[in-house]
N, C-alpha and C positions, 0 to 999 in steps of 0.2 A: 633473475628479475631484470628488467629495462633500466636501463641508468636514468631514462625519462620520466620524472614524476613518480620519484621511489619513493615519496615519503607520502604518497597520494593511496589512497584505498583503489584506486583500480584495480591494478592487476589482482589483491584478494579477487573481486568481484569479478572478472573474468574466469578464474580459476574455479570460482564457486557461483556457477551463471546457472546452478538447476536449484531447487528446493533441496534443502537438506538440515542439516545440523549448522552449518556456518549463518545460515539466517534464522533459523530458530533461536539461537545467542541471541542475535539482533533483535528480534521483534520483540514487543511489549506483552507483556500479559495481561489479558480484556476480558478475562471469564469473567469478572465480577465487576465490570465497569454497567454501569446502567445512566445512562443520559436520555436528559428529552431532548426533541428532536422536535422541529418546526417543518413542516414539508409545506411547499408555496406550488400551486401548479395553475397552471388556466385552461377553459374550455380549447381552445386553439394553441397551446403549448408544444412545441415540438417536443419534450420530454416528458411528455403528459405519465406516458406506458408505463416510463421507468420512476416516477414519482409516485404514482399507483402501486406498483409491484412492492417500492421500497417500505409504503406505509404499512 
């Protein structure tokens, strides 16, 4: 390991920079999370598409 910023999660996170089990630990579980959700878009929106797609 780097002597620089040993006590820092980098180098984990370079060592484990694909999808795997090291961020699987990390992430939260949302299977049973249900929130409302507000979506704001305008006629002339530059993210009109993706506010659409999201609803």
């Amino acid at each position: 390991m780097n002597e620089y910023a040993a006590a820092s999660f980098y180098h984990q996170w370079l060592d484990n920079y694909q999808a795997g089990e090291y961020w699987q630990n990390l992430s939260p579980n949302m299977e049973n999370i249900d929130l409302p959700i507000l979506y704001i878009g305008g006629w002339f929106d530059t993210y009109l598409r993706g506010t659409i797609h999201l609803y």
